[in-house]
C-alpha positions as CSV (number, residue, x, y, z in Angstrom):
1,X,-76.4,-66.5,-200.8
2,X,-76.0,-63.0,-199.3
3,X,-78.1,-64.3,-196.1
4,X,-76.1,-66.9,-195.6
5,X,-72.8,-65.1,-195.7
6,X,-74.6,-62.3,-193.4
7,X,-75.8,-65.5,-191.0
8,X,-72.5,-67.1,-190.5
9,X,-69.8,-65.2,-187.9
10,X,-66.5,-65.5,-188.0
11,X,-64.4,-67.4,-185.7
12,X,-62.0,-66.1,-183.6
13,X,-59.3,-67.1,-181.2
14,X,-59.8,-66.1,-178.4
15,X,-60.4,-70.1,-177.8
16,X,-56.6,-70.5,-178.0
17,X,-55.4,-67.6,-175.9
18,X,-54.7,-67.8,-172.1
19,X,-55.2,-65.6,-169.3
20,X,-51.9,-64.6,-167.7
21,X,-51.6,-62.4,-164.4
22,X,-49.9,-59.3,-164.7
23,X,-46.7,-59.0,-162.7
24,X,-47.1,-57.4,-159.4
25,X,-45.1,-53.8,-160.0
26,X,-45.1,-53.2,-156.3
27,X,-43.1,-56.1,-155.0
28,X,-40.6,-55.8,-158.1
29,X,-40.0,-51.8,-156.5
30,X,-39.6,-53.0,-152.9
31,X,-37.2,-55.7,-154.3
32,X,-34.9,-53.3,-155.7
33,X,-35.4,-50.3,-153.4
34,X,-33.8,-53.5,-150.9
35,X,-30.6,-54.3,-152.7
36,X,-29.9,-50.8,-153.4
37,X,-30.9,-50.4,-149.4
38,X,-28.2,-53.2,-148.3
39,X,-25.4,-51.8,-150.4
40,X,-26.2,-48.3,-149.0
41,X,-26.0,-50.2,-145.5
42,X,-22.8,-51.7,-146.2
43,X,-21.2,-48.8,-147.6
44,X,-22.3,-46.7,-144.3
45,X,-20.9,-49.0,-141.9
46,X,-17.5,-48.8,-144.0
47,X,-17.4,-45.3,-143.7
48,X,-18.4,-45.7,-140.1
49,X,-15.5,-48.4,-139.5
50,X,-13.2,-46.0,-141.0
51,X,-14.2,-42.9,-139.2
52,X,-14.0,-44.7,-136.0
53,X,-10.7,-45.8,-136.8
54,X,-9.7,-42.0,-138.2
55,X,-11.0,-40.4,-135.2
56,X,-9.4,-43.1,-132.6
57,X,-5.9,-42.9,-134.5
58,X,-4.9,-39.9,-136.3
59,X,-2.0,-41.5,-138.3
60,X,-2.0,-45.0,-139.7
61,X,1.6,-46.5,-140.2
62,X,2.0,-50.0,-142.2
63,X,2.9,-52.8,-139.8
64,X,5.9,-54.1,-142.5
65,X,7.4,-50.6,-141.7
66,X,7.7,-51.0,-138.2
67,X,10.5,-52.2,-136.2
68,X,9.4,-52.3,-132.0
69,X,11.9,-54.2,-129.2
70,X,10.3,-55.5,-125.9
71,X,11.3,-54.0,-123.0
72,X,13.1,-56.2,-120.7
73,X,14.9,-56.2,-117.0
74,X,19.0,-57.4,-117.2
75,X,22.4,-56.1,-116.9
76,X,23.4,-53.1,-118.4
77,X,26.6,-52.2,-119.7
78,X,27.1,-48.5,-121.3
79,X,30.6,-48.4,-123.5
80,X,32.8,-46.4,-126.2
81,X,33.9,-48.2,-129.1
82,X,36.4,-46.7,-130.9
83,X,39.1,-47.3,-133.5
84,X,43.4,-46.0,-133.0
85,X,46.9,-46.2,-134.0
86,X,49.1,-47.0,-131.7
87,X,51.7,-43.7,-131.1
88,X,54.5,-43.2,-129.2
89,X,53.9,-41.5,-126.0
90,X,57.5,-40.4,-125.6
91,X,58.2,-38.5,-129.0
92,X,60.8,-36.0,-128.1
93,X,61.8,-33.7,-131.5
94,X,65.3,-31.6,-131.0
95,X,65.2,-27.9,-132.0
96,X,67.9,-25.5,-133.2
97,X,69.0,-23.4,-130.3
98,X,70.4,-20.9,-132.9
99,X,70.8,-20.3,-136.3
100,X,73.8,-22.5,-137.9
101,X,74.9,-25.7,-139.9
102,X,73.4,-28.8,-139.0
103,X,75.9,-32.1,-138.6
104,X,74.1,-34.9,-138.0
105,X,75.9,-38.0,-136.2
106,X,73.2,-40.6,-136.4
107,X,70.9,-41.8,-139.3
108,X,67.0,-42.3,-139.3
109,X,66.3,-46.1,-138.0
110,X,69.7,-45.7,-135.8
111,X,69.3,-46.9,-131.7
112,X,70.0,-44.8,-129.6
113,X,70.4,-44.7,-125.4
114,X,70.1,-41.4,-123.6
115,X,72.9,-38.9,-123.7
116,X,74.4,-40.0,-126.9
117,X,75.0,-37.5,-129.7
118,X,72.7,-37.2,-132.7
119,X,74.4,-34.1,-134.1
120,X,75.8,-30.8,-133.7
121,X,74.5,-27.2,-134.7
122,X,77.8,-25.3,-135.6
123,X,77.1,-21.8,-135.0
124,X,79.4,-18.8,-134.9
125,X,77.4,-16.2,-134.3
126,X,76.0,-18.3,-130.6
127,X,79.6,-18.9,-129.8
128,X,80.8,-15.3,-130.2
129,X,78.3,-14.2,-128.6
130,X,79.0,-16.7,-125.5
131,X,83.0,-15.6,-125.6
132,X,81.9,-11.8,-125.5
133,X,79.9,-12.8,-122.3
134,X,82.7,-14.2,-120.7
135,X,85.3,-11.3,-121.2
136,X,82.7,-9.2,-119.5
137,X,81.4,-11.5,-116.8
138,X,85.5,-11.2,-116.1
139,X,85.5,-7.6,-116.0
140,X,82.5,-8.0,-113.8
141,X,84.7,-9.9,-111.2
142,X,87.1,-7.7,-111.0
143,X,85.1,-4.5,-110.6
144,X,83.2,-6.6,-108.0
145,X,86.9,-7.3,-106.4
146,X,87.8,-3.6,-106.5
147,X,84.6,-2.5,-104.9
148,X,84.9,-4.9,-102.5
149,X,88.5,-3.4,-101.0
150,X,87.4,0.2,-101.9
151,X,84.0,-0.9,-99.1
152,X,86.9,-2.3,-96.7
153,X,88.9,0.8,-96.9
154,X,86.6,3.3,-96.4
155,X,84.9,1.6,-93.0
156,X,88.5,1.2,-92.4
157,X,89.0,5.4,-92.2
158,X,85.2,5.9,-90.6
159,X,86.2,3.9,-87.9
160,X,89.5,5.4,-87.7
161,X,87.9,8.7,-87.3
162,X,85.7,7.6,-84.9
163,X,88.7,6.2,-83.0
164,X,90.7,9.4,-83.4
165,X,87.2,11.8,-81.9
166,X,86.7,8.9,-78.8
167,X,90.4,9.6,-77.8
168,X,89.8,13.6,-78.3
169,X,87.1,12.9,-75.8
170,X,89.3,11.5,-73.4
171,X,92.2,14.6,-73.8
172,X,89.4,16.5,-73.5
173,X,88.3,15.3,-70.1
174,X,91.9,15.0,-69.1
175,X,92.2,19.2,-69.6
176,X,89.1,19.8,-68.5
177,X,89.6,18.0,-65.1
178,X,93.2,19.9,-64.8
179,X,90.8,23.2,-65.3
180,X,88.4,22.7,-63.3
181,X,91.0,22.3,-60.2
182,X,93.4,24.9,-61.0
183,X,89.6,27.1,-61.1
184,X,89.2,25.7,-57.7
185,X,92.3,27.2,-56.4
186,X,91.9,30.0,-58.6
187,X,95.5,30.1,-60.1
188,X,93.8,30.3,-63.6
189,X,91.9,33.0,-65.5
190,X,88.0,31.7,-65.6
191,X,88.5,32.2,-69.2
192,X,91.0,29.4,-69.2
193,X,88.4,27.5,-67.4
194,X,85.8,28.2,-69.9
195,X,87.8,27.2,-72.7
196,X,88.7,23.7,-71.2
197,X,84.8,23.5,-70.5
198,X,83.9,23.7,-74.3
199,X,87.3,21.9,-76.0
200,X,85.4,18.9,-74.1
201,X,82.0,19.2,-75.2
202,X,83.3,19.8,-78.8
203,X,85.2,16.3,-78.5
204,X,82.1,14.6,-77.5
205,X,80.1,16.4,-80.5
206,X,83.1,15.0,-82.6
207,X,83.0,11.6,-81.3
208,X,79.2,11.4,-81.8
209,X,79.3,12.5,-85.7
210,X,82.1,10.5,-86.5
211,X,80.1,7.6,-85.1
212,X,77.2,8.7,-87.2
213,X,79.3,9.8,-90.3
214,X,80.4,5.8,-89.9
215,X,77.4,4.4,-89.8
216,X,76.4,6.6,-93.0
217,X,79.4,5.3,-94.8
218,X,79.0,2.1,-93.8
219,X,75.2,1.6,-95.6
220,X,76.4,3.9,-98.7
221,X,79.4,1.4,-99.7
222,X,77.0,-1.7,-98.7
223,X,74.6,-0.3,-100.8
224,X,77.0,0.5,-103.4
225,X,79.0,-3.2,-103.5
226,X,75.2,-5.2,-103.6
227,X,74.6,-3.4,-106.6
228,X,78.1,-3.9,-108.3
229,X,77.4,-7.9,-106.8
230,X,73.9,-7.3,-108.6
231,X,75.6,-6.6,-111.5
232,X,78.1,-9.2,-111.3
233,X,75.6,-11.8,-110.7
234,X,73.3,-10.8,-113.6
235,X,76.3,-10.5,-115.7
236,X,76.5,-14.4,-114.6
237,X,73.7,-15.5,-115.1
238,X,73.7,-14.6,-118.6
239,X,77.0,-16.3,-119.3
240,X,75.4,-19.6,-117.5
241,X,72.1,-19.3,-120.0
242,X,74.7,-18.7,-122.8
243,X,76.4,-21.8,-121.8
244,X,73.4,-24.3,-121.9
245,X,72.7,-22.5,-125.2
246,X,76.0,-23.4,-126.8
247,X,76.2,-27.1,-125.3
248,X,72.5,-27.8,-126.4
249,X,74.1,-27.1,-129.9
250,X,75.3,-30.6,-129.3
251,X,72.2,-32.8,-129.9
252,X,72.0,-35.5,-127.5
253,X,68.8,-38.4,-127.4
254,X,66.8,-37.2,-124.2
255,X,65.4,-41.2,-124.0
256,X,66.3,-44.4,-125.3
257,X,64.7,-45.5,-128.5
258,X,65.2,-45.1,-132.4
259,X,65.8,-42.1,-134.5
260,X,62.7,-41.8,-136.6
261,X,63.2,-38.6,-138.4
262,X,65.9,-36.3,-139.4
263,X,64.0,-33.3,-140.3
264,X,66.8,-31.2,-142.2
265,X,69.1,-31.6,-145.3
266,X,73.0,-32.5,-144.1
267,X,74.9,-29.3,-143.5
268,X,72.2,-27.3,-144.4
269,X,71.8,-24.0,-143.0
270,X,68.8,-23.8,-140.3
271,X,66.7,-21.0,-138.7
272,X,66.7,-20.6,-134.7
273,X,63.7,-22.8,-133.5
274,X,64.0,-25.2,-136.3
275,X,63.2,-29.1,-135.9
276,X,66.5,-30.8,-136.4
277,X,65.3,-35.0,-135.4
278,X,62.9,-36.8,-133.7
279,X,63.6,-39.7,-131.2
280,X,60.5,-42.5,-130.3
281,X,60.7,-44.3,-127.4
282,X,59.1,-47.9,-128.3
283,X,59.1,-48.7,-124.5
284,X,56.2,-46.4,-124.1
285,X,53.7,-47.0,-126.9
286,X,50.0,-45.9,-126.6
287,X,46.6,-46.0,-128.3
288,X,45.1,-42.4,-129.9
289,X,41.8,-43.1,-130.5
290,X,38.9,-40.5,-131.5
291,X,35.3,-40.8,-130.5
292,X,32.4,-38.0,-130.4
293,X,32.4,-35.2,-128.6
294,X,28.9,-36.3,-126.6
295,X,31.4,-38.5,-124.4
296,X,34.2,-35.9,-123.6
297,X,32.5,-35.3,-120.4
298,X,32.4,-38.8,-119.3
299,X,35.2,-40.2,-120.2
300,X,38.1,-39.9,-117.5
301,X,42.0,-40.5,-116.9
302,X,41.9,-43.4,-115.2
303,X,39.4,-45.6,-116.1
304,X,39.9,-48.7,-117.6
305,X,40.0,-50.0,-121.2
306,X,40.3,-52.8,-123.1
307,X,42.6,-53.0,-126.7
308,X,42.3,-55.5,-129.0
309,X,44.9,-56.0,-131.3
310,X,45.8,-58.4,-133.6
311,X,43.0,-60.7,-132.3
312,X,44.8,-60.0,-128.9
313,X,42.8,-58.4,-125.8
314,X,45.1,-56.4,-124.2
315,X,43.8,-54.3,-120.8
316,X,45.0,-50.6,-120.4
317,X,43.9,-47.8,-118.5
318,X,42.7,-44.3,-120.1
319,X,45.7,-41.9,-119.6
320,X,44.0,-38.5,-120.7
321,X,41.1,-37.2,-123.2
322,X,41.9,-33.7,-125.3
323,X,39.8,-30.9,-124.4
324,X,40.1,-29.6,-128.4
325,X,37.2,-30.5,-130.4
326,X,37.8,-31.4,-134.3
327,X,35.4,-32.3,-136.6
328,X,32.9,-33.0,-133.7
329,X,34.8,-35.7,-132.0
330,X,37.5,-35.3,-129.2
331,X,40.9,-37.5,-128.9
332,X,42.2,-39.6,-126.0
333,X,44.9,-42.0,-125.3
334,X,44.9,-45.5,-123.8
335,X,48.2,-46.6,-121.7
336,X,48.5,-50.9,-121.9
337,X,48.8,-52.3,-118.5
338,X,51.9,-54.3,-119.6
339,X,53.0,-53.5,-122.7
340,X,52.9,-56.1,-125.5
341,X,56.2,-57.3,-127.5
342,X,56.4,-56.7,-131.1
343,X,54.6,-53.1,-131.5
344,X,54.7,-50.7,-134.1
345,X,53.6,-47.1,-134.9
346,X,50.9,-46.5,-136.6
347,X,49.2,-50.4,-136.2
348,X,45.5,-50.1,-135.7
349,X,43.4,-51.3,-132.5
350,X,40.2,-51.4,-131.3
351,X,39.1,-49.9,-127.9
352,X,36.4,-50.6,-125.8
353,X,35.7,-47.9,-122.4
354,X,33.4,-48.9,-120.3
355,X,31.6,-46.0,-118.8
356,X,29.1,-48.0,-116.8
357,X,28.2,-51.5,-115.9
358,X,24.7,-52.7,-113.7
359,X,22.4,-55.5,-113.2
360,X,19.0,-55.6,-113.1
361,X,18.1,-52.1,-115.0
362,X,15.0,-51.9,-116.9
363,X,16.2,-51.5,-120.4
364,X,15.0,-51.8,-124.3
365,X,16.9,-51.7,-127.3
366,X,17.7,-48.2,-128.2
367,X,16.1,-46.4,-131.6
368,X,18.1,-44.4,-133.5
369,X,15.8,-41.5,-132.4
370,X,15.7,-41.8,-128.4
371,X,18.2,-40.0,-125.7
372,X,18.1,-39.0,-122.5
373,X,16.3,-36.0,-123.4
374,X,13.2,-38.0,-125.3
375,X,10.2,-37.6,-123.1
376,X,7.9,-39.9,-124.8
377,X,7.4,-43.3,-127.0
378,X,5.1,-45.2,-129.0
379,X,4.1,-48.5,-127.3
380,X,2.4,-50.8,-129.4
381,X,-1.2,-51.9,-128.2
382,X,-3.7,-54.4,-129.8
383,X,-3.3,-52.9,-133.5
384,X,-2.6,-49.0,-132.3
385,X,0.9,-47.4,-131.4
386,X,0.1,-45.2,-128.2
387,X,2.0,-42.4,-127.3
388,X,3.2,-42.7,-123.6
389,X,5.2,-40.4,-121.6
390,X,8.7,-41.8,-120.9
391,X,11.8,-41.4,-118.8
392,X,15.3,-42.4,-120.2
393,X,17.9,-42.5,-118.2
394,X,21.5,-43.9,-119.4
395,X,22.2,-44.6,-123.1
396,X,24.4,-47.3,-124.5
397,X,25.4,-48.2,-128.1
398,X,22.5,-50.7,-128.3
399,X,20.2,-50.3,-125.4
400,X,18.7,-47.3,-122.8
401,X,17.7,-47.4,-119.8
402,X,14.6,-46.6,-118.8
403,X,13.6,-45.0,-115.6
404,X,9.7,-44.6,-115.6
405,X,6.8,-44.6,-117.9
406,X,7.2,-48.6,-119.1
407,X,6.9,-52.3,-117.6
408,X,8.6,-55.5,-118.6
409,X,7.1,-56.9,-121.4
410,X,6.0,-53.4,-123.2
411,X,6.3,-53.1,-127.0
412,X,8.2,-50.1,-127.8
413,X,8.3,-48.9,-131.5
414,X,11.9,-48.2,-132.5
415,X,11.0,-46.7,-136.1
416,X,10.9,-42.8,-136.6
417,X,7.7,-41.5,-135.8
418,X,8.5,-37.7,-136.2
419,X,6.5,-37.5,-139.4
420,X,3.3,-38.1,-137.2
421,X,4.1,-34.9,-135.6
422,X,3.0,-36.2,-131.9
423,X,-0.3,-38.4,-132.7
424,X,-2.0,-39.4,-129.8
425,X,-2.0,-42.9,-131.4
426,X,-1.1,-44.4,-134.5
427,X,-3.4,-47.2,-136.4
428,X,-1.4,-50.4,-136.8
429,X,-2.2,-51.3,-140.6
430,X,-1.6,-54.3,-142.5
């Protein structure tokens, strides 16, 4: 039994199994080492695309974010807007010539045509003064009067000395001559003879300082009355200035127009120099507008203007711009060329200057961030902004001109660009 067990094997099953290839390990490596290659790939010619792109544009802005115009050749037209109230150009306000009671005559709203009285400033101390004045420009007079016939007397006595010495002269000669042939004959003394000899040369020495002594008088009391008539006269004119000072304390409207302000209380008591009423002429309204002080320069008296009011277009002509600058911005007036009916103060209006007008000027619409004085701009190329050097000439409210360094047909980018600090070029993005 044991030999048997010992002669029979046992079975096993290796009958059922069946060979299988092992997987090649190689190929499975190369496999993945090639995916992982081809996303390395990928990922370098990203980073490639973007360095390219980061080394040919320093900045990139986002295409939603930008605003660009196309440049264009047409007519130009460079204008001031501006908003104004229309003012009277005549505006005369009355003053106190001196210090008094104030009477008015009119009320505010009254009409009034030129010369008629508005009021009266009664003063005392003004009209004292004036009467004192007067008493002395009097006494003036006469001591100009008295001076005068003192000047006519005295000439009156030089010449009448120099009268009295010419006729000396002549007795003189007479004696002499008398002398001089009784010498001859010798039935005189020479001493006689002498005598006669000097009696006329002392007459002619007489004659010829009375003349002088004459003359001398004569200047002296000229002298003498143009002074007094200097005195007289300045005296005069000091009553005349009184004068216009006491009638200008009657107030009279310098223009025709309506009273628009009584500036003091009824019979109050005013200072000298104080406003007493104000007097509008509505036949010679105006428009004060205001614009910035940028266009003081260029805007002239003269030029011409349009107004619209009241849905009206009214033309007018620039009658002066203020040299004073307030709150950056400068103020003009506008004159209408034919004044409109139905006015009033203080109604607004637009104006419209036109500083210049041309056609065919190569122009784009202006960015908030371009002047004359800009020397460069972004024009937009495939998907980059390029940096160009420019020259603007002429700016309008809406438009520039430009004067070199685009074509018709450029893009320009209007959007601030300052935070890009000068880039070369800007990458378009989406």
């Amino acid at each position: 039994m044991t030999m048997l067990l010992r002669d029979v094997s046992i079975r096993g099953t290796q009958t059922q199994d069946r060979a299988v290839a092992a997987p090649d390990e190689r190929k499975r490596r190369l496999k993945r080492y090639g995916l992982i290659g081809g996303i390395a790939l990928a990922l370098l010619l990203l980073v490639a695309w973007s360095a390219k792109a980061w080394l040919s544009s320093e900045k990139i802005i986002s295409r939603e974010r930008l605003r660009v115009a196309v440049v264009e050749r047409g007519p130009f037209v460079r204008d001031v807007a501006a908003t104004g109230l229309v003012v009277a150009a005549v505006s005369p306000t009355l003053f106190a010539e001196a210090p008094g009671t104030i009477i008015y005559k009119v009320r505010a709203g009254d009409a009034v045509k030129p010369g008629d009285v508005l009021g009266n400033v009664n003063s005392a101390a003004l009209l004292n003064e004036y009467e004192r004045e007067r008493a002395t420009l009097v006494s003036s007079d006469a001591a100009l009067n008295r001076q005068i016939i003192e000047v006519r007397r005295q000439m009156l006595k030089s010449s009448q000395d120099a009268d009295i010495a010419k006729v000396n002269i002549t007795a003189a000669e007479r004696e002499y001559k008398r002398a001089e042939d009784a010498w001859g004959i010798h039935v005189i003394p020479e001493r006689d003879y002498k005598r006669a000899q000097d009696d006329l040369e002392t007459a002619k020495l007489n004659y010829a300082h009375a003349v002088q002594t004459a003359g001398l008088e004569k200047d002296s009391l000229q002298l003498e009355l143009r002074s007094q008539s200097a005195t007289r006269d300045a005296q005069g004119l000091k009553v005349a200035r009184l004068k216009e000072r006491v009638d200008a304390l009657t107030l009279r409207s310098p223009v025709a127009g309506i009273v628009a302000t009584l500036v003091q209380i009824e019979r109050s008591q005013v200072a000298e120099n104080a406003p007493l009423v104000t007097v509008v002429d509505l036949s010679a309204l105006e428009i004060e507008f205001q614009v910035a002080e940028s266009y003081a320069n260029e805007i002239r008296a003269g030029m011409n203007a349009e107004v619209t009011l009241d849905g009206r277009k009214l033309a007018g002509t620039v009658a002066g711009i203020s040299p004073d600058v307030k709150n950056s911005q400068v103020t003009g007036r506008v004159r209408f060329a034919q004044q409109p009916q139905g006015l009033r103060q203080n109604q607004r209006a637009s104006v419209r200057i036109v500083l210049d007008e041309r056609d065919g000027v190569l122009k784009v619409a202006r960015s908030p961030f371009a002047d004359s004085e800009t020397r460069f701009a972004y024009v937009v190329r495939d998907d980059d902004a390029v940096r160009v050097p420019v020259q603007f000439g002429a700016a309008a409210v809406g438009e520039i001109e430009i004067r070199s360094g685009l074509a018709v047909g450029d893009t320009v980018v209007l959007s601030d660009m300052r935070d890009f600090k000068d880039a070369p070029t800007v990458l378009i993005g989406n």
